[in-house]
N, C-alpha and C positions, 0 to 999 in steps of 0.2 A: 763593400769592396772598394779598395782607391785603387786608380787607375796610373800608372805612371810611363812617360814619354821623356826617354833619355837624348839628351840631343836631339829634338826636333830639328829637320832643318827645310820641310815644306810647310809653310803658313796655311795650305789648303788641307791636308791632310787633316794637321793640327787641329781648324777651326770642323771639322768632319765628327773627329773625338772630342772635341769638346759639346758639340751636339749628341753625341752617343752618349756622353754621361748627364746632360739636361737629360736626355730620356730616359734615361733610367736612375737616376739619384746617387750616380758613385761621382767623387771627388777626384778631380783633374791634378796631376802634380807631373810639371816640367822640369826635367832637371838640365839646367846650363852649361856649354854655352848653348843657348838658340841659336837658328839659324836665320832668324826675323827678327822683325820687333816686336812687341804686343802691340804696338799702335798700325799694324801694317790691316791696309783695308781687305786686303785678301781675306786675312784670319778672319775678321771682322764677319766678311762676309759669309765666309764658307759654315762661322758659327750664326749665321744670319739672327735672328733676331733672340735667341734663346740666348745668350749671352746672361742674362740674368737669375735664369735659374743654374749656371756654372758655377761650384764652387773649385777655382783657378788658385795653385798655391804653387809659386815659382822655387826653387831650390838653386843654391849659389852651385853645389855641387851633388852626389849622390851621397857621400856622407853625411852630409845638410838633409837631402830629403829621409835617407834610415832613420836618424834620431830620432823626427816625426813624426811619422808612417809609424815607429817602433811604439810610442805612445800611445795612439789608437787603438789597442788592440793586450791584450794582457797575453796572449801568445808571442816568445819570441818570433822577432821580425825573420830570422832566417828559416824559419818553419814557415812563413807567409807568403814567401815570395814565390812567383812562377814569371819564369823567364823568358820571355813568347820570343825566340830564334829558329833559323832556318839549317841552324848544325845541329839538329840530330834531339834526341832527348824522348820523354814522353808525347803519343798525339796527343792531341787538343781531348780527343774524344772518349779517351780511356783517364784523365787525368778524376783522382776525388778530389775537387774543389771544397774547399771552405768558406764562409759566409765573410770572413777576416781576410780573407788574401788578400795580397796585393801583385796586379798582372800589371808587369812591367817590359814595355816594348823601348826597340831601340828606334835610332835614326835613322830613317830610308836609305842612306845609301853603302852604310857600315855594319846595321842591326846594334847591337847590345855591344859593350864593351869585352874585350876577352878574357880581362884580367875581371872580370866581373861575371861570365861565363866559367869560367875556371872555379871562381869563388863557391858556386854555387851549380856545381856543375848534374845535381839528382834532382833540382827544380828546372830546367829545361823543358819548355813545352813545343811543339810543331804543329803546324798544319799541314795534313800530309797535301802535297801536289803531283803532280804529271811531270816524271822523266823531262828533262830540256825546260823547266820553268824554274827559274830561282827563285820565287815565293810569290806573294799576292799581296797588294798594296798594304801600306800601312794600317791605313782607315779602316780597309774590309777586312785585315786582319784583328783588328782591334774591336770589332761590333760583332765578328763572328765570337771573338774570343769572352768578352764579356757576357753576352745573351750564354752562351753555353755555358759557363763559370756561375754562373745564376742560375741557371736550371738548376746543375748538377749538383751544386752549394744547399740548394732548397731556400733560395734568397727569394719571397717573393716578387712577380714581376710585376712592373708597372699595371693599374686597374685600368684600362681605358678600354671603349669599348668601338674603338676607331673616329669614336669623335674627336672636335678640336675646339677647344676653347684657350683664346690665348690668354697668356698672362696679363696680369696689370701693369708690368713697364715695357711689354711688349711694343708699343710704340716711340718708346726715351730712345735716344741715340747713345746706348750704352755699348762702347767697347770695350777689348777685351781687357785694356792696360787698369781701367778703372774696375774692374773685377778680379786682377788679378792680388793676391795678398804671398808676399815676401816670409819666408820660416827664418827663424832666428837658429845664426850658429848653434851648435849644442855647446854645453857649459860645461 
């Protein structure tokens, strides 16, 4: 599964999902503008030291990241996507996920784009909440949505058996700008 973050525009969040995909082996793709830097310490730190099992792949725009994403995978890209918004759509809980999808969240303070909600408007996913809450953080929307998208996918999950053993550059001062890899226009 890749994971996709349209307009991030909290560094903490960000660096949150980028540790939710070190845990579980799906692939990070932001798509621009940010609302940070990659070099900002926050992200840095919120992906604390897993930074290097992220694999980080920025898009100039969404067009730039579909090309991509579309690659991956020999299903079409609009059969993959699921659109994680707070306007309505299928729950989280009744969705059949695919092992290929791609769960694509918007920006904290906007969600997903409309004209991109519209596009796609029977891939719509929710988490349902309580009367008087507009939705639940990005991050925790994001780690609920992927764990259950894995389940339900039949993707196995991570073997660990609550041990920790860190990685071997777990100690390098690697941030996230030096991890992260730039996608080429489509041609």
């Amino acid at each position: 599964m890749d994971i996709v973050v349209v307009h991030p525009q909290i560094p903490h969040n960000t660096g949150c999902i980028a540790r939710l995909c070190a845990a579980t082996g799906n692939a990070l793709h932001l798509v621009e503008p940010l609302g940070f830097s990659l070099a900002d310490r926050y992200l840095k730190r919120a992906g604390l030291d897993y930074w290097p099992q992220v694999e980080l792949v920025v898009h100039a725009d969404w067009e730039q990241a579909c090309a991509e994403l579309a690659q991956r995978s020999p299903r079409p890209i609009s059969s993959r996507l699921r659109l994680f918004t707070g306007l309505g759509g299928q729950k989280l809980f009744d969705v059949p996920f695919e092992p290929d999808d791609v769960l694509v969240f918007g920006c904290e303070a906007d969600g997903l784009p409309s004209e991109l909600l519209a596009a796609h408007a029977t891939r719509r996913v929710y988490v349902p909440v309580a009367r008087g809450v507009r939705g639940l953080n990005l991050a925790n929307v994001a780690c609920l949505g992927v764990y259950t998208a894995m389940v339900r996918a039949g993707v196995p999950l991570p073997d660990n058996d609550g041990s920790y053993e860190a990685h071997p550059l777990a100690n390098e001062d690697i941030w996230p700008l030096s991890r992260a890899r730039r996608s080429s226009p489509p041609s």
